[in-house]
Structure formats: structure tokens, C-alpha cells
N, C-alpha and C positions, 0 to 999 in steps of 0.2 A: 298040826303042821302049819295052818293057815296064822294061828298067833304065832309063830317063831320068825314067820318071814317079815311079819307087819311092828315086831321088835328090833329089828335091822333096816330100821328105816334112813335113806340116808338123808342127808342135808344138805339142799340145796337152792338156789336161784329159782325161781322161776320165769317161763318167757316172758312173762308180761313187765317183769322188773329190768329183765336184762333188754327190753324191748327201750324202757323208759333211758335205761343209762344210754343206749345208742344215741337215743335223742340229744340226749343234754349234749355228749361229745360233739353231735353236727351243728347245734346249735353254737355255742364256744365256736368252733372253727368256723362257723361263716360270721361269726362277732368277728374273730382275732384276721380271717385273710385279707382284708382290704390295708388293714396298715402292715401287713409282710410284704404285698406286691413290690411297695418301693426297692424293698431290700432284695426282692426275687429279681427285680430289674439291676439292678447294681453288682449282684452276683454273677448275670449274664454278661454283663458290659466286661467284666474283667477280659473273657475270652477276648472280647475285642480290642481291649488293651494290647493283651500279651501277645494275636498273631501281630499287627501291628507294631509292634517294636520288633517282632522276629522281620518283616519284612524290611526295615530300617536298616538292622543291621546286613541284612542280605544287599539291601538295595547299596549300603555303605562297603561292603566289600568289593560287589559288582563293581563300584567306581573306583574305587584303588589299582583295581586292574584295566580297568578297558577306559576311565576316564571319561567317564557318561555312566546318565542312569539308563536302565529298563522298565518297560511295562510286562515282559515275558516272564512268567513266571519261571519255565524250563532254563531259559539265560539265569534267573536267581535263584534257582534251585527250589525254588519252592512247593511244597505239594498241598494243595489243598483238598481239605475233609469232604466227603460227603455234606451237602447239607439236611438238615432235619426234613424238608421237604420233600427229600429224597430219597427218605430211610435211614442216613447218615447223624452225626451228633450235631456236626457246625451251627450253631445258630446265627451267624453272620457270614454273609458274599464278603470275600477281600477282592478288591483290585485296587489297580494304579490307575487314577483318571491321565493325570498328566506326568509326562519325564520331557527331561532335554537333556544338555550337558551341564547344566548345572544345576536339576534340582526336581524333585519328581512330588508329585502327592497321591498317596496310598487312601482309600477308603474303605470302612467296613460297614457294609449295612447289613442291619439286622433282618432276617427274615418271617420270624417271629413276631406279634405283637402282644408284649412281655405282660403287662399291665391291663389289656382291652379297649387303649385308650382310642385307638386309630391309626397313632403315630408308633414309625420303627425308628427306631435309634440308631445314629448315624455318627461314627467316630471317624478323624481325620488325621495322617500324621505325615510330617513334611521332611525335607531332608535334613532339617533341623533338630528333628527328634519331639518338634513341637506339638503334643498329644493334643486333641481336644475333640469336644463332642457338640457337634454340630446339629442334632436334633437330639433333644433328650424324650426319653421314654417314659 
């Protein structure tokens, strides 16, 4: 009985081999993440593209009607996410630093620091629609 079971032997890995492939994979991946960061950062900034033009447009309808901008979000209808810091997805604060009647500016700062560098990334957009980023990441 004892040779029948020692002829069905199967084939396989052993831990010390499947121990080594681990390695090699962490090793690669702490090679390859220092040049993905950039791109992990760039990936986040969209968000802050995209709520920032939603607030542009809110902020441009706001003024069709009432003929001034807001810093209220409730006046623009806008609802803002959860931030990350708070359990929520948002990785950037939106507000409005300044409005008047003629013209407001929107900020998004990131909450995150995307890269480890020190610095949050900071995008700005005006009633112009003129996007730009004001501390990069």
C-alpha cells in the first residue's frame, strides 16, 4: 500500500521557491513605484479638474439668474463628498475663496500627500473658466 501512494506523487512548488518569487515581485515593484508616483499624482489632480469645472458651471448658471456669483454651496447646488480623511473618497477640499458681482475664484486642495513629497496640490479656477494649478504635487 505504502509504494501505491509514493507513485502518485504530485508535482509541485515548493515554499522556499514560491518564498523566492515573492521576493523578486517586491523587489520590481519598489524598482518601478518611484517613477508611477508622478502618474499616481496626475491621476488624482483629474478629480480636481473635473469638481472644478462642475463648480464653474454651477457658479455660471448661479449668475444668469441672480447676476452675482456665490461662495454657498447650497445657493449652487452643490454637494460635496466625504473627504478621504473622513472615510469618504474626496481627495480634495473645494471652496470658493473669493466671489463678487463680477467674478469669484474656486480652490481645490488636496488633502492627501500624493507623492510623500510634503507638498498638496493646489488647483484654481476662475470665472473665466481659467484652470491652473497652483502648487504642484
Amino acid at each position: 500500500m505504502k509504494s501505491r501512494i509514493n507513485s502518485r506523487r504530485i508535482h509541485a512548488f515548493s515554499l522556499t521557491e514560491l518564498l523566492i518569487v515573492l521576493a523578486i515581485i517586491g523587489i520590481l515593484i519598489l524598482v518601478a513605484l518611484p517613477n508611477l508616483m508622478p502618474k499616481i499624482a496626475e491621476a488624482k489632480a483629474q478629480e480636481a479638474k473635473l469638481q472644478l469645472k462642475h463648480i464653474h458651471t454651477l457658479e455660471k448658471t448661479y449668475f444668469y439668474v441672480h447676476s452675482k456669483y456665490s461662495n454657498d454651496f447650497n445657493d449652487l447646488g452643490f454637494e460635496h463628498s466625504n473627504l478621504v480623511t473622513n472615510g469618504g473618497q474626496a481627495n480634495y477640499q473645494i471652496e470658493v475663496v473669493e466671489h463678487s458681482n463680477t467674478g469669484y475664484l474656486a480652490r481645490a486642495t488636496a488633502v492627501v500627500d500624493f507623492d510623500g513629497d510634503g507638498q498638496y496640490n493646489v488647483w484654481e479656477v476662475d470665472q473665466d473658466l481659467q484652470l491652473k494649478e497652483v502648487i504642484k504635487d
